[in-house]
TORPA-4810 file (N, C-alpha, C, O; in nm, 3 decimals):
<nodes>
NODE_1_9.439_12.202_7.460_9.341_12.106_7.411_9.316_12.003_7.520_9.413_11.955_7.580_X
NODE_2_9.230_11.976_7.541_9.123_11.861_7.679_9.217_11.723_7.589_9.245_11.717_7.469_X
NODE_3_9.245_11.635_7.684_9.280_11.531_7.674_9.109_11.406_7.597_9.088_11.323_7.509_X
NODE_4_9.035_11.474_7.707_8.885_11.405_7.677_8.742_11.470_7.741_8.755_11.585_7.783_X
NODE_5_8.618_11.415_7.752_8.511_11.533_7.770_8.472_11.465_7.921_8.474_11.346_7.952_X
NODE_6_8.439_11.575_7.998_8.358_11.477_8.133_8.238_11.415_8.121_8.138_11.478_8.086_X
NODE_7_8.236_11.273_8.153_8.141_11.182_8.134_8.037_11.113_8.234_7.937_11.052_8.196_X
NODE_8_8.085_11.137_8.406_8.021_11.089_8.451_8.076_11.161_8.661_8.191_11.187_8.698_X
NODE_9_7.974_11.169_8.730_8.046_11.163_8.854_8.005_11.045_8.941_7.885_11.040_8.966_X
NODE_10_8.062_10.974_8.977_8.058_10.815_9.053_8.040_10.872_9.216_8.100_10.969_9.261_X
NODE_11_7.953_10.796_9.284_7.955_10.784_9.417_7.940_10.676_9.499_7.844_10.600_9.483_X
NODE_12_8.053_10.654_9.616_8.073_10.513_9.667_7.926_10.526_9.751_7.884_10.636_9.787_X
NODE_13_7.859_10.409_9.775_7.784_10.375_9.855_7.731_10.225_9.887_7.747_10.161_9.783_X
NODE_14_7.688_10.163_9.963_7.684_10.025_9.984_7.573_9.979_9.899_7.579_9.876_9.832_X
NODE_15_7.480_10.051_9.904_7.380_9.996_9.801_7.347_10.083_9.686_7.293_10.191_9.711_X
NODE_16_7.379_10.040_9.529_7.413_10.115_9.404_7.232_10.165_9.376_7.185_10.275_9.348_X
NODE_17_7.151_10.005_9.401_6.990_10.058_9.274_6.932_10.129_9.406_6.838_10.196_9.364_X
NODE_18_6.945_10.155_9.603_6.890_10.207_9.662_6.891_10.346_9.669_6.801_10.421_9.704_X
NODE_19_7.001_10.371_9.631_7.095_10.513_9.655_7.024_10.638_9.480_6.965_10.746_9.471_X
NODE_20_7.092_10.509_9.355_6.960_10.548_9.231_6.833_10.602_9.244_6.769_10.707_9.241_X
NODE_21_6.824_10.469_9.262_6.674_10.542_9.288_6.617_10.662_9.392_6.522_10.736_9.366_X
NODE_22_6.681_10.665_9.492_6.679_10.747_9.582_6.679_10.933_9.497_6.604_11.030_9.506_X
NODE_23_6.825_10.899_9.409_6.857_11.044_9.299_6.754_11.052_9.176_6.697_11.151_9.129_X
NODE_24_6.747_10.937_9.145_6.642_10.937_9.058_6.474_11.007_9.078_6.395_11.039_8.989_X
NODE_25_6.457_11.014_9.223_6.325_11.080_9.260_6.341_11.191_9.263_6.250_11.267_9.229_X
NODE_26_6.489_11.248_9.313_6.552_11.361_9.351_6.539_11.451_9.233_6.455_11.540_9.224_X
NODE_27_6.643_11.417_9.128_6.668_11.513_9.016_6.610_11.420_8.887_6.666_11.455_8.783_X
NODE_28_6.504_11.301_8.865_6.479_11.264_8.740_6.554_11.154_8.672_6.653_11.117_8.736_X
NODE_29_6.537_11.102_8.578_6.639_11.041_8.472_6.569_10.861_8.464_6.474_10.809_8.522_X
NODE_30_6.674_10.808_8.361_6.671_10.676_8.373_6.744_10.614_8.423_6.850_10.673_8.443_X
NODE_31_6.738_10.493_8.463_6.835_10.384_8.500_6.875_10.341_8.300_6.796_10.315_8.209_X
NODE_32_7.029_10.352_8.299_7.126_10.319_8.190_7.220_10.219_8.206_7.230_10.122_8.130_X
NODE_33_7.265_10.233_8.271_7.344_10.061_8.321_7.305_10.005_8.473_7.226_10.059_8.551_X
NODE_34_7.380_9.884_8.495_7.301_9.835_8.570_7.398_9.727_8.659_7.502_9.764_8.605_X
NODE_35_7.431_9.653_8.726_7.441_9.555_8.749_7.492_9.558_8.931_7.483_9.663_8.995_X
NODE_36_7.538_9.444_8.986_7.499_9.448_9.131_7.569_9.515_9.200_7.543_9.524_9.320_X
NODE_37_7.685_9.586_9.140_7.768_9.653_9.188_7.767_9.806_9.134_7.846_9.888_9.181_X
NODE_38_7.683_9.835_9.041_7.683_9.966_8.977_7.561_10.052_8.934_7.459_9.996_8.893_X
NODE_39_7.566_10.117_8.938_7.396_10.191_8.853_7.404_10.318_8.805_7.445_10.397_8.890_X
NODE_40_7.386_10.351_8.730_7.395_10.463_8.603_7.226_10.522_8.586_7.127_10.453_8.563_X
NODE_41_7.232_10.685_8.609_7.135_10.739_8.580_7.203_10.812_8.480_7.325_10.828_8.482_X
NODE_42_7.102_10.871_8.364_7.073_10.964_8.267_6.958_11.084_8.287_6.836_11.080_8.273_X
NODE_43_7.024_11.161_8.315_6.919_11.246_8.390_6.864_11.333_8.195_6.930_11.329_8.091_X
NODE_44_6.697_11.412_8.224_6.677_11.418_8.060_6.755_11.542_8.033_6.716_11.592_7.928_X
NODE_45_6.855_11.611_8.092_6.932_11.695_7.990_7.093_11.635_7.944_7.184_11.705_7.898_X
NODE_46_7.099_11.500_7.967_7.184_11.415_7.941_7.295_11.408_8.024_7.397_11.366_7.970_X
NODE_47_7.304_11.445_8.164_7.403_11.409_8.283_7.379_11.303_8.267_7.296_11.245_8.198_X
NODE_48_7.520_11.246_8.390_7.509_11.099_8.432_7.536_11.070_8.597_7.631_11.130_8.649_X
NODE_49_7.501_11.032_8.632_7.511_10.985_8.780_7.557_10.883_8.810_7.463_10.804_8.811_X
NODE_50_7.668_10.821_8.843_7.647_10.695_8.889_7.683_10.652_9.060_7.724_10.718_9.155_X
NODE_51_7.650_10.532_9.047_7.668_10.505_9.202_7.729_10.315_9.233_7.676_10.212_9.190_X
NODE_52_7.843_10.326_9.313_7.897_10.178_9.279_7.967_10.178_9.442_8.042_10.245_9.513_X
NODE_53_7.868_10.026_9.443_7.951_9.936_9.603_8.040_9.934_9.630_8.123_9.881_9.556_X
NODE_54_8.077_9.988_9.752_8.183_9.961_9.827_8.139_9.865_9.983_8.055_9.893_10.068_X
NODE_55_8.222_9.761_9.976_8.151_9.684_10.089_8.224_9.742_10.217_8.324_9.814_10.206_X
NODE_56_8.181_9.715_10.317_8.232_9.793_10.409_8.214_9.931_10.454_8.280_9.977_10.547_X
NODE_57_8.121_10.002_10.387_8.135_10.153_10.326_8.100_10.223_10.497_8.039_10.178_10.594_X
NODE_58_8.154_10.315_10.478_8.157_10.416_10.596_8.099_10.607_10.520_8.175_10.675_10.450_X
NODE_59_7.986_10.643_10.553_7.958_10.718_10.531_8.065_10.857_10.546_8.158_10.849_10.625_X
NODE_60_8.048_10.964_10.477_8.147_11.075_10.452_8.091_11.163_10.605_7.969_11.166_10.620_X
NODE_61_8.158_11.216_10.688_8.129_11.313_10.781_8.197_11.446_10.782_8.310_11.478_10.821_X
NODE_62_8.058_11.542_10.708_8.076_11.640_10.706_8.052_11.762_10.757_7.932_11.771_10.783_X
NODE_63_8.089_11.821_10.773_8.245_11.881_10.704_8.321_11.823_10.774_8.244_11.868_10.859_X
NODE_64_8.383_11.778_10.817_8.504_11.678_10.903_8.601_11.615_10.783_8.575_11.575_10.669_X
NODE_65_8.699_11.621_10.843_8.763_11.484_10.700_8.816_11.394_10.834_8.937_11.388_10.852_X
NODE_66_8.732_11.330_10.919_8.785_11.225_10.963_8.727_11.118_10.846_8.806_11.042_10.790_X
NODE_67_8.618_11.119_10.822_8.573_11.009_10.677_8.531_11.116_10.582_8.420_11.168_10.589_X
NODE_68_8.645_11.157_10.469_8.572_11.259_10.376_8.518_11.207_10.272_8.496_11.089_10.244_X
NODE_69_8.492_11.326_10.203_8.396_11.243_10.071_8.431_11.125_9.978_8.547_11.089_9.958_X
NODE_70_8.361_11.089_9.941_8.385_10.976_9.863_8.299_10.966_9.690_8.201_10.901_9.653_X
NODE_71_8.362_11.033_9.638_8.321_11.064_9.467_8.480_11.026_9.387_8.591_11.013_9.438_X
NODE_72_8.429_11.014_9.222_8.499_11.022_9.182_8.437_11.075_9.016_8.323_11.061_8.973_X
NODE_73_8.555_11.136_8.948_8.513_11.204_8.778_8.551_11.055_8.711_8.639_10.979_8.751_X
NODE_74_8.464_11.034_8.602_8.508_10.973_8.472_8.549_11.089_8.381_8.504_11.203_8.390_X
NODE_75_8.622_11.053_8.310_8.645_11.130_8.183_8.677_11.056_8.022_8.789_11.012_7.995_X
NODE_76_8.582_11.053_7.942_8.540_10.999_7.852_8.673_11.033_7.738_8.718_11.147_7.729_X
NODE_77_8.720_10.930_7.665_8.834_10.973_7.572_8.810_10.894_7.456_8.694_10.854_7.461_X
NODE_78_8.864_10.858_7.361_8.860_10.822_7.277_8.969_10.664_7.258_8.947_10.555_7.204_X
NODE_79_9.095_10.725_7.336_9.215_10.670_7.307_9.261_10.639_7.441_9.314_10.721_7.516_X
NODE_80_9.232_10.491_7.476_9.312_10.481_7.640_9.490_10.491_7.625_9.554_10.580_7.682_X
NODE_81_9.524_10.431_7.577_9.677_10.452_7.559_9.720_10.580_7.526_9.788_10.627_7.617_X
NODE_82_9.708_10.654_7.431_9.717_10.784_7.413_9.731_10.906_7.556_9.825_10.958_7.616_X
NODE_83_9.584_10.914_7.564_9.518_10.973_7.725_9.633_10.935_7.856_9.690_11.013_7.933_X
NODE_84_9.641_10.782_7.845_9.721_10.764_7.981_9.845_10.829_7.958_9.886_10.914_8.036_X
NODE_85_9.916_10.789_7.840_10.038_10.877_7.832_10.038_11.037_7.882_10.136_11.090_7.934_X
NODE_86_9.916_11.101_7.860_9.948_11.231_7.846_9.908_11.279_7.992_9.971_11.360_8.061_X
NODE_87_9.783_11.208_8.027_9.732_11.253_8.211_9.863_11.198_8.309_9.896_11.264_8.407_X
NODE_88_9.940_11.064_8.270_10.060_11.070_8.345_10.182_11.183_8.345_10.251_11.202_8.445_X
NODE_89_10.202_11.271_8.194_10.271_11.377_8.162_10.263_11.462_8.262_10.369_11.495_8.315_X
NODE_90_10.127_11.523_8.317_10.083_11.633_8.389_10.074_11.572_8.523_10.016_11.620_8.620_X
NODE_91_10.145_11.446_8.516_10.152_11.436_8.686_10.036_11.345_8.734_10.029_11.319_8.854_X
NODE_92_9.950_11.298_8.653_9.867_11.132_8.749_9.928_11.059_8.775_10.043_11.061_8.728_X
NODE_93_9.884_10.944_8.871_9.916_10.810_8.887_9.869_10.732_8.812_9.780_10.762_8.732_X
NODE_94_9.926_10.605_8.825_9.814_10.507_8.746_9.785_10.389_8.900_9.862_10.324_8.972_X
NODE_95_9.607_10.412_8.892_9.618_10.281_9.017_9.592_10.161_9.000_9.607_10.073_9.084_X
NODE_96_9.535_10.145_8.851_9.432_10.047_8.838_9.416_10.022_8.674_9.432_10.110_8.589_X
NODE_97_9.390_9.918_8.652_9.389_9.872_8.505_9.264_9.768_8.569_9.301_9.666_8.628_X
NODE_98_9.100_9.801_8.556_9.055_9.700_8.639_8.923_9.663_8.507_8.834_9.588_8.548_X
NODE_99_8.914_9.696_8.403_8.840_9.720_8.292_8.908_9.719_8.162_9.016_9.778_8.156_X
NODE_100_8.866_9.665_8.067_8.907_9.711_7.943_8.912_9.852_7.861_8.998_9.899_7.787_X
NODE_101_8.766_9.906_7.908_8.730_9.988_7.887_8.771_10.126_8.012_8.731_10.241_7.992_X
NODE_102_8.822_10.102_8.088_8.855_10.151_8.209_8.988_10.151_8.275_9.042_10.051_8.320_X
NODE_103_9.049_10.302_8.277_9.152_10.298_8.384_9.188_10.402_8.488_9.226_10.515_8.457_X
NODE_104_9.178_10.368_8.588_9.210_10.460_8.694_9.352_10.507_8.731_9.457_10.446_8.714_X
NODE_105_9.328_10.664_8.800_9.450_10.706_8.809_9.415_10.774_8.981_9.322_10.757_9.060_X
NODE_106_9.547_10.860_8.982_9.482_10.984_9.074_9.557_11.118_9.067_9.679_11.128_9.074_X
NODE_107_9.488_11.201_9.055_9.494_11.333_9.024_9.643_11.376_9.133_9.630_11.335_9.248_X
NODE_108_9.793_11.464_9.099_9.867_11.505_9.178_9.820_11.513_9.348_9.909_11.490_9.430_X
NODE_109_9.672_11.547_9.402_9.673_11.575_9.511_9.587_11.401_9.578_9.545_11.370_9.690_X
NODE_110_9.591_11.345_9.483_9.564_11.183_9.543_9.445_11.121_9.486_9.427_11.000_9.469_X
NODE_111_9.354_11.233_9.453_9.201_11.203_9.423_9.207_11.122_9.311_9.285_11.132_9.216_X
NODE_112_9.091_11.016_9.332_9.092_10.876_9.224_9.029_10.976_9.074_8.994_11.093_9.087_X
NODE_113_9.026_10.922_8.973_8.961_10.963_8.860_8.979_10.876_8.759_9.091_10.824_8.760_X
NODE_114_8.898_10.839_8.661_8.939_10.727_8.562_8.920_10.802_8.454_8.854_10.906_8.452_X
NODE_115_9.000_10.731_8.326_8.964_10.698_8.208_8.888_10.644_8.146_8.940_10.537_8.112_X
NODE_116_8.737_10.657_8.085_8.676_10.557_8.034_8.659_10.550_7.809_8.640_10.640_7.727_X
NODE_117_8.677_10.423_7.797_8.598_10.476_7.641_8.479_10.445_7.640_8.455_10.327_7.666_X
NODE_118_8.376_10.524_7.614_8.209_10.496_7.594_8.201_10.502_7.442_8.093_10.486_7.385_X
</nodes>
């Protein structure tokens, strides 16, 4: 049984509504959340896109992993306490408690991924 359903894939970039909009011409959708650090598309078969500042940001060079990619999964649950117990069971970290609604971990091989309740 899934701990919770996938909800979203995040991508670091320095500017959140340039980068949007940029996907938004690309593959469609609306702008759904918003603010100066974040931006949320809804594309119309109900994906989500998002895209959130990192200052400093250094683009991914690929295929190289001298700067590799830079994404991350949400995964939508119901129950943050519950969920964390059980994604730490199978071996996450916990990195971050930076939201109410939000907590980050990272997957056994390092990769960030959060918890969210929507």
């Amino acid at each position: 049984m899934a701990i919770g359903e996938f909800y979203d894939v995040v991508i670091d970039c320095p500017d959140p509504a340039a980068l949007a909009e940029f996907y938004r011409w690309l593959v469609g959708g609306e702008v759904v959340d918003a603010d100066a650090g974040w931006v949320s598309l809804r594309t119309a078969n109900g994906r989500r896109l998002s895209f959130q500042r990192v200052e400093d940001f250094t683009p991914p060079r690929w295929p190289g992993q001298e700067v590799p990619q830079q994404i991350h999964v949400d995964v939508a649950v119901s129950d943050l306490d519950a969920s964390e117990a059980q994604v730490l069971e199978f071996g996450a970290t916990k990195l971050h408690d930076h939201h109410p609604a939000c907590r980050v971990y990272a997957d056994p091989a390092g990769h960030p991924f959060c918890l969210v309740v929507v």
